[in-house]
CHARMM-style PDB file with segment names, atoms N, HN, CA, C and O in Angstrom:
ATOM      1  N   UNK     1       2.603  -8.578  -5.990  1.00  0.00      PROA
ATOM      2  CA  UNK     1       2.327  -9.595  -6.972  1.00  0.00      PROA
ATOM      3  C   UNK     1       3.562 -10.459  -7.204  1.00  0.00      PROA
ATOM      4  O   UNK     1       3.642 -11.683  -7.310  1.00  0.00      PROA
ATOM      5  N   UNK     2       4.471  -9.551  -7.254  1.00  0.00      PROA
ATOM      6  HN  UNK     2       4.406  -8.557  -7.168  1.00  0.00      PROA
ATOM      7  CA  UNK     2       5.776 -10.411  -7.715  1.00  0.00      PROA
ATOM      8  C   UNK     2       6.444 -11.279  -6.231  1.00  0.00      PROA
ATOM      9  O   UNK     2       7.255 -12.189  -6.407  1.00  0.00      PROA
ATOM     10  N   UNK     3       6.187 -11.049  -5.407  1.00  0.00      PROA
ATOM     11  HN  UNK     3       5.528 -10.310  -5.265  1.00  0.00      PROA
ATOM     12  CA  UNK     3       6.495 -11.843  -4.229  1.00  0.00      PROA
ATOM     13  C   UNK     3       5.571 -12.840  -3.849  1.00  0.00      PROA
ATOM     14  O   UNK     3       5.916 -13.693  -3.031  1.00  0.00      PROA
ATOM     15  N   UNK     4       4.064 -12.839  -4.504  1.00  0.00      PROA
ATOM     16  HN  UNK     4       3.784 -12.146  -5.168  1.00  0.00      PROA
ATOM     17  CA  UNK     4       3.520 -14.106  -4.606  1.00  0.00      PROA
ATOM     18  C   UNK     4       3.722 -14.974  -5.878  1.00  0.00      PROA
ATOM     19  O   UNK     4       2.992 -15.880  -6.280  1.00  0.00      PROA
ATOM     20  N   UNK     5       4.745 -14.553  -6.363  1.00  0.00      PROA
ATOM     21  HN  UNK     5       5.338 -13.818  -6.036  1.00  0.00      PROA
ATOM     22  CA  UNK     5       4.904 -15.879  -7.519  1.00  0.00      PROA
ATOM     23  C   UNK     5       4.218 -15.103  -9.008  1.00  0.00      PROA
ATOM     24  O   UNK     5       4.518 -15.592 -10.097  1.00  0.00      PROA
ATOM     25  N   UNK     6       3.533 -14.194  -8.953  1.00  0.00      PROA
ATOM     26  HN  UNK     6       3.289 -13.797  -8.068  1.00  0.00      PROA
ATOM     27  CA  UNK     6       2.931 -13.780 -10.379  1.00  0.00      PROA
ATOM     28  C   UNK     6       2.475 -12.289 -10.728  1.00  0.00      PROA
ATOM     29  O   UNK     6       1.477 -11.591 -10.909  1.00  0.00      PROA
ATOM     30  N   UNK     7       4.373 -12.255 -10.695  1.00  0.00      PROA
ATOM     31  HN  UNK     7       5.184 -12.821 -10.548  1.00  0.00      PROA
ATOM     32  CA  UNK     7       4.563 -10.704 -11.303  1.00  0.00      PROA
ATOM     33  C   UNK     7       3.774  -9.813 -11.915  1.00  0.00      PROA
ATOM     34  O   UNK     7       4.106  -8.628 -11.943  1.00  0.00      PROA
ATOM     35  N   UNK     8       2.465 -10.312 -12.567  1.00  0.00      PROA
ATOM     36  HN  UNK     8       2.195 -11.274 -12.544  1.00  0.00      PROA
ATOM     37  CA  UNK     8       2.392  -9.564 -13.815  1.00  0.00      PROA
ATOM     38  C   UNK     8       0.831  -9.516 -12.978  1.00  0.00      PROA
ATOM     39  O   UNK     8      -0.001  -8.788 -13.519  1.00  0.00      PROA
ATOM     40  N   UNK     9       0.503 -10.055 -12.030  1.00  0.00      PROA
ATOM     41  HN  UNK     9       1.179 -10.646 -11.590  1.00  0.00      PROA
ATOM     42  CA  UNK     9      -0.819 -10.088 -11.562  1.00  0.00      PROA
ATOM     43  C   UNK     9      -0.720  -8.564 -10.614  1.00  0.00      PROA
ATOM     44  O   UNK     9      -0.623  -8.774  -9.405  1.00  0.00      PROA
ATOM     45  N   UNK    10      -0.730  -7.547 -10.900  1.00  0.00      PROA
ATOM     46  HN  UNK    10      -0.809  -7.377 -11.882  1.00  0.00      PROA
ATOM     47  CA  UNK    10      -0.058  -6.459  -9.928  1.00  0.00      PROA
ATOM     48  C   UNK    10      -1.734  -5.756  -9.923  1.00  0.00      PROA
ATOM     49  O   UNK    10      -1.972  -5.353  -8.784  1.00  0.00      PROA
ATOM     50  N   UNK    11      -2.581  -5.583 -10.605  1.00  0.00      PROA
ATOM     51  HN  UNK    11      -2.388  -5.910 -11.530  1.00  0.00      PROA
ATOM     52  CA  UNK    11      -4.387  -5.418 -10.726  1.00  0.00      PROA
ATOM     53  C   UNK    11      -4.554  -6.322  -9.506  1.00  0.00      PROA
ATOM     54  O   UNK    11      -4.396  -5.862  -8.375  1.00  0.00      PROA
ATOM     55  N   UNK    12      -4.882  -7.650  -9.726  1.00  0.00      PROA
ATOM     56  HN  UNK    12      -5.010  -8.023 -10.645  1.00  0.00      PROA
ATOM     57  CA  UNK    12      -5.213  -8.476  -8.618  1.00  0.00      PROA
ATOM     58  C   UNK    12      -4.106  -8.188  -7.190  1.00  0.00      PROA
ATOM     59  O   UNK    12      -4.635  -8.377  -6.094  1.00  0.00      PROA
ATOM     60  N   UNK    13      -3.102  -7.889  -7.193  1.00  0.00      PROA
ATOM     61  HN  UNK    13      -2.673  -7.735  -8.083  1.00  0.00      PROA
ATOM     62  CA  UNK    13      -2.715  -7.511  -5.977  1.00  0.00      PROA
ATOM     63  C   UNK    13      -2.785  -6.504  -5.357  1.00  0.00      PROA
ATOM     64  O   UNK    13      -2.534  -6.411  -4.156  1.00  0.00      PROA
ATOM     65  N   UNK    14      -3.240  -5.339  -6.306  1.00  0.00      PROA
ATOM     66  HN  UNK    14      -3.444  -5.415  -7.283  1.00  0.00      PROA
ATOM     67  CA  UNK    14      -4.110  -4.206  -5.649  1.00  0.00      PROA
ATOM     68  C   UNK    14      -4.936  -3.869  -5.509  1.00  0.00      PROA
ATOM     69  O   UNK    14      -5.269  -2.832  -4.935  1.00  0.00      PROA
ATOM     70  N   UNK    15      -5.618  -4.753  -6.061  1.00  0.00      PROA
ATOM     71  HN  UNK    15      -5.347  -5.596  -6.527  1.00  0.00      PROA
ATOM     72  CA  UNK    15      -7.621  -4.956  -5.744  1.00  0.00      PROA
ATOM     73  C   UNK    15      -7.279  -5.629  -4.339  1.00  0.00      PROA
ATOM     74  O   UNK    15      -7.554  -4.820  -3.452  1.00  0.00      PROA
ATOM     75  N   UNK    16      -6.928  -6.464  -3.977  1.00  0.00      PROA
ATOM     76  HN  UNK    16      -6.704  -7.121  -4.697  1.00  0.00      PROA
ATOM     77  CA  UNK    16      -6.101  -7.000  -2.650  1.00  0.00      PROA
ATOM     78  C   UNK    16      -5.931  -5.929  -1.397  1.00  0.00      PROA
ATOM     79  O   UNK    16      -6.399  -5.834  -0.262  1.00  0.00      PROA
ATOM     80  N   UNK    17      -5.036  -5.195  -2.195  1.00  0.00      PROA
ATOM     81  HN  UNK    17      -4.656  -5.271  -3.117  1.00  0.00      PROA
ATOM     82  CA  UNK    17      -4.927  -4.144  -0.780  1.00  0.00      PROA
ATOM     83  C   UNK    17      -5.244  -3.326  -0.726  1.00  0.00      PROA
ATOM     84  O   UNK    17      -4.640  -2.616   0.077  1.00  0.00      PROA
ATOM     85  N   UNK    18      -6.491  -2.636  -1.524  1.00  0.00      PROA
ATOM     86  HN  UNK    18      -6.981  -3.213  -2.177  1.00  0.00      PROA
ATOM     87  CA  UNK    18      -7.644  -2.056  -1.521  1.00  0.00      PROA
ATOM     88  C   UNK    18      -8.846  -2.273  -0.938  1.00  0.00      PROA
ATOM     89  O   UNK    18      -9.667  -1.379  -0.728  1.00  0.00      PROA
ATOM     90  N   UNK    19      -9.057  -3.936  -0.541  1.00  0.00      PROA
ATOM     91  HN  UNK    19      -8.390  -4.662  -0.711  1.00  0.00      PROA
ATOM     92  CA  UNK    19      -9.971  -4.537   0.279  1.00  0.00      PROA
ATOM     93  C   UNK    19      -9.395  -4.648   1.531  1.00  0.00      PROA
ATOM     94  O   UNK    19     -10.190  -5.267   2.238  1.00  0.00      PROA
ATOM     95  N   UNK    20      -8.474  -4.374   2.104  1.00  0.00      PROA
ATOM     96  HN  UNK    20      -7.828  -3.871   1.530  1.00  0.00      PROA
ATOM     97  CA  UNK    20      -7.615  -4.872   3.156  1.00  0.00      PROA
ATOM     98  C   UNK    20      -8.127  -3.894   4.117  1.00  0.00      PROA
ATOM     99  O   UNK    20      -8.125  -2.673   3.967  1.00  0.00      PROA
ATOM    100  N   UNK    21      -8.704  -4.767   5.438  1.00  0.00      PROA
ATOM    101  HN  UNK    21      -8.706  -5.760   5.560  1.00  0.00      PROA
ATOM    102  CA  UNK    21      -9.668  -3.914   6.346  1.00  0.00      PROA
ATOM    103  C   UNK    21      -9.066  -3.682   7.778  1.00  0.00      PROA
ATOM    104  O   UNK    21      -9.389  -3.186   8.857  1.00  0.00      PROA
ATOM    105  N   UNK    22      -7.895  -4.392   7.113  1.00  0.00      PROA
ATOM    106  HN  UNK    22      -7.633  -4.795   6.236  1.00  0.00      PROA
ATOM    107  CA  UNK    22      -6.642  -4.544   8.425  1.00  0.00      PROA
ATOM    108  C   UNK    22      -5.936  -3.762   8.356  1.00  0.00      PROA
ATOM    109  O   UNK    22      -5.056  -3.922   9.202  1.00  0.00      PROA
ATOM    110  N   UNK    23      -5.747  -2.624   7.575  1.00  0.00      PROA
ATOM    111  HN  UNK    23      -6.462  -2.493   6.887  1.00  0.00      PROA
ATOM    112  CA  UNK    23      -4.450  -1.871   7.137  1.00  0.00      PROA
ATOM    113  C   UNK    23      -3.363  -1.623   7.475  1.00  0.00      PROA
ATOM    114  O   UNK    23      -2.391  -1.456   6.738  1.00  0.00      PROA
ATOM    115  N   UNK    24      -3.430  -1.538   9.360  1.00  0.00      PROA
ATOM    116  HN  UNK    24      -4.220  -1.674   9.958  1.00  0.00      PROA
ATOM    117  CA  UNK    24      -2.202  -1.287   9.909  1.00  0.00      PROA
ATOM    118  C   UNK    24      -1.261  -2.680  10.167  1.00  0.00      PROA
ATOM    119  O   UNK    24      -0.038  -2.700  10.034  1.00  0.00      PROA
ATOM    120  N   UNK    25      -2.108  -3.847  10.569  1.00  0.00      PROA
ATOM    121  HN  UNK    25      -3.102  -3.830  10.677  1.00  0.00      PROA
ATOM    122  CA  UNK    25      -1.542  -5.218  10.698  1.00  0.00      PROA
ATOM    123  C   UNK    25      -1.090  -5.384   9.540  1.00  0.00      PROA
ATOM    124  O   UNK    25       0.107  -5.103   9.491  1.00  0.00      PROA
ATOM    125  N   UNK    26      -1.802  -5.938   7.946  1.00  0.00      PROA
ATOM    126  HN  UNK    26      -2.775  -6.166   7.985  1.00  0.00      PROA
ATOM    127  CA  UNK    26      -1.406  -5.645   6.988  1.00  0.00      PROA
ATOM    128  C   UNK    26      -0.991  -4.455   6.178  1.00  0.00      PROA
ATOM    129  O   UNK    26      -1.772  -3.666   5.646  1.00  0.00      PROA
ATOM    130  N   UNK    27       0.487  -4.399   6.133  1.00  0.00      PROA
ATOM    131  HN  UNK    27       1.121  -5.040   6.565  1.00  0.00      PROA
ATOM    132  CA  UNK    27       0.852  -3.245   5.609  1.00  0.00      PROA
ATOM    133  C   UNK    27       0.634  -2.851   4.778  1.00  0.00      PROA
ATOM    134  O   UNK    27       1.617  -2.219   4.390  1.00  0.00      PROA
ATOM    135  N   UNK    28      -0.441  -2.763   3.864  1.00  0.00      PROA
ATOM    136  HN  UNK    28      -1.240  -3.276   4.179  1.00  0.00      PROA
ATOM    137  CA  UNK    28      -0.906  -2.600   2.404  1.00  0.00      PROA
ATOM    138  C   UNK    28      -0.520  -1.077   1.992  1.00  0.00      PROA
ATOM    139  O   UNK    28      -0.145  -0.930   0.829  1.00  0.00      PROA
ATOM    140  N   UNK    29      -0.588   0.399   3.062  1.00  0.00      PROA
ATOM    141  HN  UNK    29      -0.893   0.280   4.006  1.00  0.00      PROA
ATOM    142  CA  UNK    29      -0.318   1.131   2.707  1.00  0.00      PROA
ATOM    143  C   UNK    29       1.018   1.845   1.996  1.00  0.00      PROA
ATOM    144  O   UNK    29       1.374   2.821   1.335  1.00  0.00      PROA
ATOM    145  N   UNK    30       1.467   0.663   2.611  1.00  0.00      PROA
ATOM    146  HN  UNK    30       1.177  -0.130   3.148  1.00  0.00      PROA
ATOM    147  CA  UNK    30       3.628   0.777   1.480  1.00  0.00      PROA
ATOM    148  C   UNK    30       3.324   0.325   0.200  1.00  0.00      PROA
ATOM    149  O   UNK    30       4.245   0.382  -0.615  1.00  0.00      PROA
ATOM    150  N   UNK    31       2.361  -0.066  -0.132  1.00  0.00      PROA
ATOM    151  HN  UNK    31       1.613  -0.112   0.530  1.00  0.00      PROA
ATOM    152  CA  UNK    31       2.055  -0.249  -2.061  1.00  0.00      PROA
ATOM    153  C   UNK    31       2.347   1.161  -2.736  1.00  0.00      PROA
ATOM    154  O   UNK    31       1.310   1.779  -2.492  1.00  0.00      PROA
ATOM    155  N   UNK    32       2.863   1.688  -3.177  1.00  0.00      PROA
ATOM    156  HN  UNK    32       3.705   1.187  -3.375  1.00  0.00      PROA
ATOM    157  CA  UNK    32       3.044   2.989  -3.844  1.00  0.00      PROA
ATOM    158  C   UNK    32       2.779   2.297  -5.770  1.00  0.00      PROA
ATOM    159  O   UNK    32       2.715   1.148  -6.207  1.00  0.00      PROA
ATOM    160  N   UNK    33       2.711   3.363  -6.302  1.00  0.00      PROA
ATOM    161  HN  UNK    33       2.763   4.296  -5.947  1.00  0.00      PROA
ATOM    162  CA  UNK    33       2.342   3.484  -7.761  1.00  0.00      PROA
ATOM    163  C   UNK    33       3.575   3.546  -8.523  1.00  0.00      PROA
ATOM    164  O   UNK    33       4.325   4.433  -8.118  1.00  0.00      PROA
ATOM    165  N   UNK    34       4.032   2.838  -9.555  1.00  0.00      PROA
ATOM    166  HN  UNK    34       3.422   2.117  -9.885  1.00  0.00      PROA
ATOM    167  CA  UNK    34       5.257   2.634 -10.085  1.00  0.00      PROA
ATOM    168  C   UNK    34       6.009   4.498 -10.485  1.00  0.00      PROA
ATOM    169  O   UNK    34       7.189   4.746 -10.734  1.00  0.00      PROA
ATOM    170  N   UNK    35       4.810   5.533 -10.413  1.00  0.00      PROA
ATOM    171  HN  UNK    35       3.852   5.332 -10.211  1.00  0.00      PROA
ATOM    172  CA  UNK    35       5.613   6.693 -10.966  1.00  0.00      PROA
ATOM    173  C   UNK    35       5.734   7.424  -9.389  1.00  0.00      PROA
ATOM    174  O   UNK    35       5.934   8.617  -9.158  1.00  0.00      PROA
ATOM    175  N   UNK    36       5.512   6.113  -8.224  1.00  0.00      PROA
ATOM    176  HN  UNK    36       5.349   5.144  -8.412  1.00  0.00      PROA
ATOM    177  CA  UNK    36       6.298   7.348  -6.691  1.00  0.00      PROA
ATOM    178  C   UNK    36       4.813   7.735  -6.389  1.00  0.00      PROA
ATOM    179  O   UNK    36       5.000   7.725  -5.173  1.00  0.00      PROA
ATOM    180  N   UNK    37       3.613   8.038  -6.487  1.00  0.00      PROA
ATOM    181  HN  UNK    37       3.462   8.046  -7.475  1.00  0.00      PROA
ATOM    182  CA  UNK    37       2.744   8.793  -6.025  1.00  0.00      PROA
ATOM    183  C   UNK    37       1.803   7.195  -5.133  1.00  0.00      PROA
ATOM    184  O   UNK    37       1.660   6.020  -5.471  1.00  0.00      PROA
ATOM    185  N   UNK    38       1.410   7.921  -4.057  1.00  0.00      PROA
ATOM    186  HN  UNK    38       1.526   8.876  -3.783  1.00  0.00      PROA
ATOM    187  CA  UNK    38       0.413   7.954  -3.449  1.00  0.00      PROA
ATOM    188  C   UNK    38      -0.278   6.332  -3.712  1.00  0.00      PROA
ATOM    189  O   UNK    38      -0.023   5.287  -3.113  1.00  0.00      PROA
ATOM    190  N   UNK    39      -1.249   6.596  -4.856  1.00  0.00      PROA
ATOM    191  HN  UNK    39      -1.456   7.445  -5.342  1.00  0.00      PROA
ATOM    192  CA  UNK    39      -1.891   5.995  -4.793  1.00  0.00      PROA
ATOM    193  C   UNK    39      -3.203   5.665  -4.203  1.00  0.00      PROA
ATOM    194  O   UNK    39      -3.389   6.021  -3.039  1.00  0.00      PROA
ATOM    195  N   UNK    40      -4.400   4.865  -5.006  1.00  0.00      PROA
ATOM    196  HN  UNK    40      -4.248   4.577  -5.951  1.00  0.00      PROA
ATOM    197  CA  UNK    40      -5.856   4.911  -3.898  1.00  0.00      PROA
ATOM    198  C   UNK    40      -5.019   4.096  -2.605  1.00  0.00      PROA
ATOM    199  O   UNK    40      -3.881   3.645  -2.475  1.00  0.00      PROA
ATOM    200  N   UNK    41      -6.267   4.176  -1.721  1.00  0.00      PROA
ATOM    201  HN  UNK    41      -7.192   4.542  -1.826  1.00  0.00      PROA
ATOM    202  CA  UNK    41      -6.194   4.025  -0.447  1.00  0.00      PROA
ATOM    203  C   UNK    41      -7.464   3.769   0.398  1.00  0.00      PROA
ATOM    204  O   UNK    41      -8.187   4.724   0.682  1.00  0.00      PROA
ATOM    205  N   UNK    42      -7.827   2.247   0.899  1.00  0.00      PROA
ATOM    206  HN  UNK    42      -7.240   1.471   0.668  1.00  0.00      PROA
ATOM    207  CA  UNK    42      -9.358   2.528   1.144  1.00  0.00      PROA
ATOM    208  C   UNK    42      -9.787   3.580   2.306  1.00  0.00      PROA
ATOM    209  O   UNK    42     -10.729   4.312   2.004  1.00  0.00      PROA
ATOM    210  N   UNK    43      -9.432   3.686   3.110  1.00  0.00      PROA
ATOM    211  HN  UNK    43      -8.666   3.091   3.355  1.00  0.00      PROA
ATOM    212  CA  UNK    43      -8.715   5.015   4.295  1.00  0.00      PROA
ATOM    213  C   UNK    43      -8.587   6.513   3.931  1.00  0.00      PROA
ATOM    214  O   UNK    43      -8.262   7.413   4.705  1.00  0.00      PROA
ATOM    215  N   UNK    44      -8.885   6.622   2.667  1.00  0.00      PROA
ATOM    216  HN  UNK    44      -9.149   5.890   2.038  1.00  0.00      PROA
ATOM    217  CA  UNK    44      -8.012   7.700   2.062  1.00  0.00      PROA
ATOM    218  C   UNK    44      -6.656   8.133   1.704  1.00  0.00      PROA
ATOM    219  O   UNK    44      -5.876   8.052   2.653  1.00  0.00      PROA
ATOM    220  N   UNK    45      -6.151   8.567   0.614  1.00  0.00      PROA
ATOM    221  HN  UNK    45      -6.785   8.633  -0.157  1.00  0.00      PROA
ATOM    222  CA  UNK    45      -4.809   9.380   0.227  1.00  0.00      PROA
ATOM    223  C   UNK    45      -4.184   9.953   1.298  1.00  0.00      PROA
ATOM    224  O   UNK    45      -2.967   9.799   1.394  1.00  0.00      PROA
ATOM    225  N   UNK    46      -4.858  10.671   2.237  1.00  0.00      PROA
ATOM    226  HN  UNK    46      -5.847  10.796   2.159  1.00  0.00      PROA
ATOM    227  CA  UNK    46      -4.762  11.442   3.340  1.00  0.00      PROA
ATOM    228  C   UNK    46      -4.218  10.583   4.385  1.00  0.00      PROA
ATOM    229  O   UNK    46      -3.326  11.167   5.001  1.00  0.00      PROA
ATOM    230  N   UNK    47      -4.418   9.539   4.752  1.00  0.00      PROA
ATOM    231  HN  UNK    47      -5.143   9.065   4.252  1.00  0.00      PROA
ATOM    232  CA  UNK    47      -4.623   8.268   6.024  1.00  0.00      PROA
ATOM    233  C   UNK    47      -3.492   8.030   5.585  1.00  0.00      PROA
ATOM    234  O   UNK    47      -2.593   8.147   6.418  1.00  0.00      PROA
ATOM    235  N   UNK    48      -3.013   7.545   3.916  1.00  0.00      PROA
ATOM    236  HN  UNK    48      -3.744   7.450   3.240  1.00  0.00      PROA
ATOM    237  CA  UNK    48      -2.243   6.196   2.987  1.00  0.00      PROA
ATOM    238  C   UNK    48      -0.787   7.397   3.574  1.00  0.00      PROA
ATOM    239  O   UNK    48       0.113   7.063   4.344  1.00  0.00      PROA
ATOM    240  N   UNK    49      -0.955   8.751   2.944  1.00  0.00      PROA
ATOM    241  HN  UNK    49      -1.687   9.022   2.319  1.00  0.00      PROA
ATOM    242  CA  UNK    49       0.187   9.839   3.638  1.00  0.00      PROA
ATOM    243  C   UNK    49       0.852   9.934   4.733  1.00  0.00      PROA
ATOM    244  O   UNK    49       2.083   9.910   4.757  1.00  0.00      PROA
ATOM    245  N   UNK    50      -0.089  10.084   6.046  1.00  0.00      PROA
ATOM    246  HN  UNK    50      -1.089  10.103   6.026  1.00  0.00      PROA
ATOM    247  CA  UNK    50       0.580   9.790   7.005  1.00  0.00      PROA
ATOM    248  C   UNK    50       0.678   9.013   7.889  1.00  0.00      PROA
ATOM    249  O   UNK    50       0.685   9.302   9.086  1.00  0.00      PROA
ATOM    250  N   UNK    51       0.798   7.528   7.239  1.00  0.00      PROA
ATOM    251  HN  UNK    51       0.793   7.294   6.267  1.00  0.00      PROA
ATOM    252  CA  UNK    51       0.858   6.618   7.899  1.00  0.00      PROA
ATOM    253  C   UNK    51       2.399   6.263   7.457  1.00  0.00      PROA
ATOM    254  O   UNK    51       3.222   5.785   8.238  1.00  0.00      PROA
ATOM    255  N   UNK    52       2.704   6.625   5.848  1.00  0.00      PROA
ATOM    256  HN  UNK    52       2.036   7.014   5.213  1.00  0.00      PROA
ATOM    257  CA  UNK    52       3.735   6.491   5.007  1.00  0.00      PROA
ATOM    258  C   UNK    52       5.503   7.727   5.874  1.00  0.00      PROA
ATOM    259  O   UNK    52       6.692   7.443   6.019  1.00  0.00      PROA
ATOM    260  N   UNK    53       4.628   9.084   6.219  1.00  0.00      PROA
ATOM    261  HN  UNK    53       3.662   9.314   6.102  1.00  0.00      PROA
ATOM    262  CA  UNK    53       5.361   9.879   6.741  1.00  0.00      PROA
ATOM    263  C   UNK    53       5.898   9.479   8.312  1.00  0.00      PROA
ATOM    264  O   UNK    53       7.031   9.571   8.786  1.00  0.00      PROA
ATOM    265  N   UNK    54       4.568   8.978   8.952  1.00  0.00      PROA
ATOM    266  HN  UNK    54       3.649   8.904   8.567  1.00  0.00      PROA
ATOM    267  CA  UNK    54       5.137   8.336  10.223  1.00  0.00      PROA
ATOM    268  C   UNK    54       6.122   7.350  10.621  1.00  0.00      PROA
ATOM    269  O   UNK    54       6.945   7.300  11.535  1.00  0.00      PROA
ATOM    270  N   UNK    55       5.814   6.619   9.719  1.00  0.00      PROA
ATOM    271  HN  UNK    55       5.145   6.659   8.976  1.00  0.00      PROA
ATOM    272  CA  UNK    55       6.838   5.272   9.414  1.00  0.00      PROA
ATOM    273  C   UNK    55       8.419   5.721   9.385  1.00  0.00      PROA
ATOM    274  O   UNK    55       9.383   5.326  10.041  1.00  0.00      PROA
ATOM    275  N   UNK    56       8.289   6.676   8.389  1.00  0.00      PROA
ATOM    276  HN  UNK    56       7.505   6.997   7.857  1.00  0.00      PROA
ATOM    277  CA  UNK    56       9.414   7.296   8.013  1.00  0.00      PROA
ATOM    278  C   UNK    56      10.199   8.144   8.438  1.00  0.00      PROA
ATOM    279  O   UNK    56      11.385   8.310   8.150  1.00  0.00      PROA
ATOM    280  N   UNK    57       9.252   8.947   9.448  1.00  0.00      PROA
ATOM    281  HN  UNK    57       8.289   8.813   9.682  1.00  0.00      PROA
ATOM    282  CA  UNK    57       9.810   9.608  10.336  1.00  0.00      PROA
ATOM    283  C   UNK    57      10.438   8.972  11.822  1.00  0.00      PROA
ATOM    284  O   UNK    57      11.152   9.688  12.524  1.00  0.00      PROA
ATOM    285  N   UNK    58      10.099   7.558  12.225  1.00  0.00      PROA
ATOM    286  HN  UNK    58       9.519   6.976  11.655  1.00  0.00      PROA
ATOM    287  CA  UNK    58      10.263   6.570  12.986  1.00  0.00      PROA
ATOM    288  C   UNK    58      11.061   5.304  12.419  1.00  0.00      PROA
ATOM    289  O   UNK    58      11.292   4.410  13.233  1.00  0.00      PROA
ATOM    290  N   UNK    59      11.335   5.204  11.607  1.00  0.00      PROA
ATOM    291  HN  UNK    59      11.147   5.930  10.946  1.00  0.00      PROA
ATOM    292  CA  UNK    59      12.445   4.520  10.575  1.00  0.00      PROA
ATOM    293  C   UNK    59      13.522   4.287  11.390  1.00  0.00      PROA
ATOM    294  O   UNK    59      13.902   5.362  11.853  1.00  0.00      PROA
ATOM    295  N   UNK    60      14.275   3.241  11.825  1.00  0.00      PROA
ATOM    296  HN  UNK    60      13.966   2.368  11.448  1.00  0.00      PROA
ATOM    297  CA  UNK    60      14.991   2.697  12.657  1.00  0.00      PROA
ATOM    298  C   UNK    60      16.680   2.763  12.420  1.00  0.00      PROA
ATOM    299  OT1 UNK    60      17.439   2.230  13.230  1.00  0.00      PROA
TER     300      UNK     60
END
């Protein structure tokens, strides 16, 4: 939200990447929840996990 100009719109930017049918092109799954967790995931929690662990484990 805050990198499109309207910080406070952070609902509308995760209704956003909750619809996002592209997931891997669009990286929507690096959205995490301000307290560190997870977060929904249209893919599942499970998918949103290790896509998050792979990344990370491949981290440059």
């Amino acid at each position: 939200a805050e990198r499109c100009g309207s910080p406070r719109a952070v609902r509308a930017a995760g209704g956003a990447c909750a619809a996002n049918l592209v997931a891997v092109v669009v990286p929507c799954h690096r959205v995490v929840r301000a307290d560190g967790a997870a977060g929904h995931y249209l893919y599942g929690t499970a998918a949103k996990q290790a896509l998050l662990a792979h990344e990370a484990a491949h981290a440059g």
